[in-house]
N, C-alpha and C positions, 0 to 999 in steps of 0.2 A: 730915531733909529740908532741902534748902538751897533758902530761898528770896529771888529775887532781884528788887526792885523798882525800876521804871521811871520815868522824867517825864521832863519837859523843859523849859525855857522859852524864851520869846522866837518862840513861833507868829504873835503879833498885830499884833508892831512893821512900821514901816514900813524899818530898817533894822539893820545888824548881823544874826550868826547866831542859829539857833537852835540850842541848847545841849540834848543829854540826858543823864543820868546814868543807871548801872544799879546799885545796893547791895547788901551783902549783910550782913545786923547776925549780928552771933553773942548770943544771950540774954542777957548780962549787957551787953552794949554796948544794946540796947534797952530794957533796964529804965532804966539810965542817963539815955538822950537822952529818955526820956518824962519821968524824974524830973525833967530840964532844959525843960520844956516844949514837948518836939516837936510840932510841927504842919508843917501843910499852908506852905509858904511863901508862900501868898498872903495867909494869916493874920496872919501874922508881920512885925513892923518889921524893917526893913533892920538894925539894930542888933543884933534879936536872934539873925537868918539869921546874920547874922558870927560873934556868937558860938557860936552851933549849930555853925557850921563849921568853927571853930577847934577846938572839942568831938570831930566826927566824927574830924579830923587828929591829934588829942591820944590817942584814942583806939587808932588802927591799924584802922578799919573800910576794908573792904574796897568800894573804890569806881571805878569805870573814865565819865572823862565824853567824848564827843566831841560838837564842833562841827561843822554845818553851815552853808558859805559865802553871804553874797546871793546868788552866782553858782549854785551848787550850789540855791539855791532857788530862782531865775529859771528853769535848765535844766527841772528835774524836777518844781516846785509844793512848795510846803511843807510839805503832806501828807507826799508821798512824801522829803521831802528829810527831814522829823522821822522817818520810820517809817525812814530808815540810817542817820542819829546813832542812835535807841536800838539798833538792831540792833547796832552796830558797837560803842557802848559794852557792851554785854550779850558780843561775842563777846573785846572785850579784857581780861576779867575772869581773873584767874586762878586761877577753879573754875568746874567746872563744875555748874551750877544744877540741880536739882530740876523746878524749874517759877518762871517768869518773871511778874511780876504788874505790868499796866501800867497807868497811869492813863489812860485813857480807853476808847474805842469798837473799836476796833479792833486786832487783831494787828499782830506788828511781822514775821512772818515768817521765825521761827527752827526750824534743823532737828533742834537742839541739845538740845529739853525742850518741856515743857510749856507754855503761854504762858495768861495770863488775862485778857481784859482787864475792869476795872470803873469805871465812872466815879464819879470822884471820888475815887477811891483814895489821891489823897495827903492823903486826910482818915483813914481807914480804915484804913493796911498801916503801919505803923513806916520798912521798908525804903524804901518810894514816898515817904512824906516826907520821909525824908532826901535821894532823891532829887529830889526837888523843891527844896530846899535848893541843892545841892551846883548844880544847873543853874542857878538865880534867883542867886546866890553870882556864879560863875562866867560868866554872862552879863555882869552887872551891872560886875563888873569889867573886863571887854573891854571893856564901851561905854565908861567912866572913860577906859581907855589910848585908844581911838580917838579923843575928843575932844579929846586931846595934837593929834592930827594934823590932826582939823576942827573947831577950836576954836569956829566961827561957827555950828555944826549944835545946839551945846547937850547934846551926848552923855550929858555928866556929869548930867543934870541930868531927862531925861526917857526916857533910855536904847533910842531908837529909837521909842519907842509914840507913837501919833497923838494928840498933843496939839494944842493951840490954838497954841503957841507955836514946836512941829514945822511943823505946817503954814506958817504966815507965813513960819518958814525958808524952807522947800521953793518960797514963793511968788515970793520974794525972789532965791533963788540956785539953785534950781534941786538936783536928786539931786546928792550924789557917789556913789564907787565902793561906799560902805557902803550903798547906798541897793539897797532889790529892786524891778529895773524892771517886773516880772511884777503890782507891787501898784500899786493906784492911791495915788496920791502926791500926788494935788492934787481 
C-alpha cells in the first residue's frame, strides 16, 4: 500500500508563501530517518531540519513540494490557498498513492485515493514528518533568498512570522509585495 504524507508550512506568517509537501518513504528509507531522529519539524532545530534534508535528498525518497503565492493567498484565504499547495504537490508525485495522510483537520480534496486527515500527524506518520520537513526546509530558504531583495524587512532572520521586530518593520515602512494584504499587518 503506498502511503503518502502531507504538511505544510508558513500558514501563520505575515509574509512569503506557504509551502506544502506530499512524501512517499519506502520501509527501509523510514527505518533510516527514524534511526536519524525524524520528527515533527517544529520539533526540530533548523540545524537538524537541514540535515534531515540533506538525508531525505541522499536517500532518493520520493517527494513533490509546491508553493503558494501572497497573492494566491490574498485571492483565495490561506485555508484554501494551503488546501492547492498540498493537493497540487500530492497530484505531482510520480505514483500514484494508496491513501493520502494529512496533518491536520480537514481534506485536501483528491479524486485520486483515499485521503485522511489527523491532527497532529507530523508527530505520528514518518511520511507527514518528512513532510513537514521538506516544507519548514524549503520555506525557510525562500525567505533567506527574499531578504537578498528586502533586506530592511529582516527575512533572514524571522522568516515572515509576526514578531515584535516584524511588526516595528511593518510600522516603520509599511508591507512590500512579499507581505499578504488579506492579514492584518499592524
Amino acid at each position: 500500500m503506498k502511503v503518502v504524507g502531507v504538511d505544510e508550512a508558513g500558514r501563520g506568517p505575515l509574509a512569503g508563501p506557504v509551502v506544502a509537501a506530499a512524501v512517499y518513504l519506502e520501509n527501509w528509507q523510514t527505518r533510516e530517518l527514524l534511526s536519524l531522529g525524524l520528527n515533527d519539524s517544529k520539533k526540530l532545530s533548523p540545524k537538524r531540519r537541514e540535515a534531515l534534508f540533506e538525508a531525505v535528498l541522499n536517500m532518493g525518497v520520493c517527494w513533490r513540494a509546491q508553493a503558494a503565492s501572497p497573492a494566491r493567498i490574498d485571492k483565495y484565504n490561506i485555508l484554501n490557498a494551503t488546501l492547492w499547495a498540498m493537493k497540487r504537490a500530492v497530484v505531482q508525485l510520480p505514483l500514484k498513492p494508496d491513501l493520502v495522510v494529512i496533518d491536520g483537520n480537514m481534506p485536501i480534496g483528491l479524486d485520486l485515493c483515499t485521503e485522511k486527515s489527523i491532527v497532529g500527524a507530523d508527530s505520528k506518520v514518518p511520511s507527514v514528518a518528512v513532510a513537514s520537513i521538506i516544507a519548514k526546509v524549503l520555506r525557510d530558504r525562500a525567505m533567506v533568498r527574499f531578504s537578498r531583495m528586502f533586506p530592511q524587512y529582516g527575512f533572514e532572520r524571522h522568516k515572515g512570522y509576526p514578531t515584535k521586530e516584524h511588526y516595528a518593520v511593518l510600522r516603520e515602512l509599511g508591507p512590500c509585495k512579499l507581505h499578504r494584504k488579506s492579514f492584518r499587518l499592524l
